[in-house]
N, C-alpha and C positions, 0 to 999 in steps of 0.2 A: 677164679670166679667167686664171689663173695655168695656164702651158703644163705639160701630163702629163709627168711624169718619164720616162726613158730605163725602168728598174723596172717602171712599169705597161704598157709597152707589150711587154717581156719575158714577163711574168707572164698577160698578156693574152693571148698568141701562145701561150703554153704550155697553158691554159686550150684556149683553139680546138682546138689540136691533141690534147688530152685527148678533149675533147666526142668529135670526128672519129674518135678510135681508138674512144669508147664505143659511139655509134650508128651510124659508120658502116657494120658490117656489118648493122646491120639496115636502114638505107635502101638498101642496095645490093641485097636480097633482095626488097626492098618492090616494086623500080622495074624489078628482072627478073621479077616475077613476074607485069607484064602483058607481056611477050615475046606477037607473034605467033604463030599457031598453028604456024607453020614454025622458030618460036626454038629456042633453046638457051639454057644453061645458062651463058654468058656474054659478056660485051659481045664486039661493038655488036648493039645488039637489031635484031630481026626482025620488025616492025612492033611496032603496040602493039594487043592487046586485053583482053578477059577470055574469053578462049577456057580457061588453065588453070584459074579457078574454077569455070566452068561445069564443066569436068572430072572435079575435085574431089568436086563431089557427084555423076558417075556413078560403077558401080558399077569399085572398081577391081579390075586381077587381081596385084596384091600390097598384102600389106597391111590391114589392118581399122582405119581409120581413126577412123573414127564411134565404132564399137565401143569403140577404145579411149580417142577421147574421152572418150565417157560414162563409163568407167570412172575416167579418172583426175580427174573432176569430182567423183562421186559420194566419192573415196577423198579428194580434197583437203576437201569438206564434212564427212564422217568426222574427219578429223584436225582440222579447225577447231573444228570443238564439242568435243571433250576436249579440245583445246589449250587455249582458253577457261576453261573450267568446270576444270581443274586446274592452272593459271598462277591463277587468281583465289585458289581453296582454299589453292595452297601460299606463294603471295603475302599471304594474313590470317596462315597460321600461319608467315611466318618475321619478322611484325611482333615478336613476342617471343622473347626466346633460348627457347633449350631445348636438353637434353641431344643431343650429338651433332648440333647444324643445321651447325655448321661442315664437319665429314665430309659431312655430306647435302650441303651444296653447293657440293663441290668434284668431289663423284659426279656431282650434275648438271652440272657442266660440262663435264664430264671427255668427255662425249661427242661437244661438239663442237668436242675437239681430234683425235681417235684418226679417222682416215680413214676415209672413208664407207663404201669398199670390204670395209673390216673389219667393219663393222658387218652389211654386206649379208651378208656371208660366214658371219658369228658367230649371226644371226637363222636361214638357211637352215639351219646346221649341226645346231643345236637343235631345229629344228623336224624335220628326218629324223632325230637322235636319236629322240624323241620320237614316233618314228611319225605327226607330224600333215602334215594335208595344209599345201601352201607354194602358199597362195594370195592376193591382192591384198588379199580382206579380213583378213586375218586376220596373216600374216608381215610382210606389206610394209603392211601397219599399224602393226604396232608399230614397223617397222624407221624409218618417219619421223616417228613420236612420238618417236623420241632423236633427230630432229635438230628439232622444232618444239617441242619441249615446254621446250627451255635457254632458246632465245629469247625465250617467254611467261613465262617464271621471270624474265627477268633485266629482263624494261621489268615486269611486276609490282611487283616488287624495287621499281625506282626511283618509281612509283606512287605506293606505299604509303610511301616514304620521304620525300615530298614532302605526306602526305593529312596536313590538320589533326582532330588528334584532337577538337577543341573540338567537331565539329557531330557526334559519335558520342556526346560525353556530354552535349551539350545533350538528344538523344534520348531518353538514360538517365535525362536530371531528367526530362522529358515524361514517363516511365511505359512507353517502348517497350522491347519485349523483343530480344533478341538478331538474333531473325529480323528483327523488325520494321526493328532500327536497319541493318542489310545491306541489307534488301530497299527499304525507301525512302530510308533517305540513304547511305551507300558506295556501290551500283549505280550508282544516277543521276550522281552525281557524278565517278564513274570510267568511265561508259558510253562517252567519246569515245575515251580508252584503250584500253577494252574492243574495238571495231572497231577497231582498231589492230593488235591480239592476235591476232581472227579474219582479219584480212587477212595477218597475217602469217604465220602458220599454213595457210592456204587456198594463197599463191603459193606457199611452200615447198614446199608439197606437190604441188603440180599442176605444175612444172616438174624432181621431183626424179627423178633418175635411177642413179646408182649406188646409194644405198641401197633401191631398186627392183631393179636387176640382177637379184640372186638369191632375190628374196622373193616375187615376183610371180606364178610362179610359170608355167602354161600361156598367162595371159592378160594381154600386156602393156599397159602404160598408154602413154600418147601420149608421153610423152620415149622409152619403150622402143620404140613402135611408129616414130617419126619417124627413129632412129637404124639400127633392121632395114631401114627402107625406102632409107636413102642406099646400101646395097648392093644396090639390086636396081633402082632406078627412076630415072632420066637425064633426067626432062625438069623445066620448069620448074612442074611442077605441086607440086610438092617446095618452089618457095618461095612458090607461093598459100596452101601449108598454114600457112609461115611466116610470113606474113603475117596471117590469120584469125588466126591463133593469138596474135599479138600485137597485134591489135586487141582479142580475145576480152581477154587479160589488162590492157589499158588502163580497156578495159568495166568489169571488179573493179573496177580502181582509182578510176574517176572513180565509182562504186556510191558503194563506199565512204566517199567525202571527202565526196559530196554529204550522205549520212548525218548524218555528223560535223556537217560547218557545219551541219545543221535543227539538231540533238539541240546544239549550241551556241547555235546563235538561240533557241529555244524556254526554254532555260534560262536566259539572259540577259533575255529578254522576262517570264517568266514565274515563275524560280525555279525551287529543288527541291520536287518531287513532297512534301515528307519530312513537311510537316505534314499534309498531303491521307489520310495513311494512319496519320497519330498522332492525329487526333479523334475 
């Protein structure tokens, strides 16, 4: 067996040491946040239990946890479905030029160069012009549609640049009409894509927090609530949250993939849906 180069075991070490700076704070929050009930907040721990979980869901005296769980769930599902359904729309219509696409999509990306802050600022500012109320549904809605809606444009983009147009006019000789050829052959065929889109729409949203800052409004979502609570609350119940919380977000993700591989296997096994709705 021919001995590793001096090179791979450089590159190797460098590697490790990437990985370590990536997760290591998150396993270092993982493994204080079963701290004894008498722990603290950092090493060497004081026993081990799950005394902060249990914690956790009683009821606390800072903070709205739950609450604003729920809220920053409900507001990442909100953003995932229009992110979806208008990354798909303006992914068909930039398959063909048109007057002014090039300006249109340098707008769209233009937003996620200009820093979040601003944007948080510029959504706030408008909406008290405006006399409207600056609330999670509604400000700090739109305020993280500029920052998930480039990203669903831009893997869209690349989609559709790769889709063969042959099985959209094979559709055409069959006799399908416009909806028909979308809704039985493009959907299916981009649908692994598609949860791609919604998951990446869904974590942007649900861990976004400057463009939350000032849109949100009276009632904050769980990056604003987890960031209130490090000024007010010392114990290690603060990394049970962080933990659950990235457990919670692995949860999405292993959703998601498992999704993907069925709606792969089944179309591999079985084909596209596309003549099943052109007979």
């Amino acid at each position: 067996m021919e001995p590793r180069s001096r090179s791979f075991y450089i590159l190797a070490t460098f590697f490790a040491v990437f990985l370590l700076f990536l997760y290591g704070p998150v396993i270092t929050i993982g493994i204080l946040s079963f701290q004894g009930p008498q722990g603290g907040l950092t090493f060497p721990m004081n026993g081990v239990s799950l005394h902060w979980f249990y914690d956790l869901f009683q009821e606390q005296a800072v903070g709205d946890i739950w609450g604003s769980f729920r809220r920053s769930f409900a507001l990442g599902l909100m953003v995932m479905s229009v992110t979806v359904v208008v990354s798909v729309m303006g992914g068909m219509a930039f398959r063909k030029r048109f007057r002014g696409s090039g300006l249109l999509f340098y707008i769209i990306v233009a937003s996620l160069i200009i820093p979040s802050i601003l944007i948080s600022l510029g959504v706030g500012l408008i909406f008290n012009i405006l006399d409207w109320e600056v609330h999670w549904t509604t400000s700090a809605f739109g305020a993280q549609l500029t920052w998930t809606l480039p990203f669903g444009l831009l893997i869209m983009f690349a989609v559709f640049n790769r889709f063969d147009k042959s099985f959209e006019e094979a559709a055409r000789d069959l006799g399908a009409t416009p909806w028909q050829t979308v809704r039985y052959v493009v959907l299916p065929i981009i649908a692994p894509m598609l949860l791609g889109v919604a998951l990446f729409g869904f974590t942007l949203s649900y861990d976004e927090f400057a463009r939350s800052l000032l849109t949100s409004g009276s009632y904050n979502t769980l990056p604003l609530e987890i960031y209130g609570m490090t000024t007010n609350v010392t114990s290690p119940v603060l990394y049970a949250l962080g933990t659950l919380t990235t457990l919670f977000s692995l949860l999405i993700i292993g959703s998601f993939l498992s999704i993907v591989a069925l709606l792969r296997r089944n179309r591999s096994r079985h084909g596209s849906d596309a003549g099943k709705g052109l007979v």
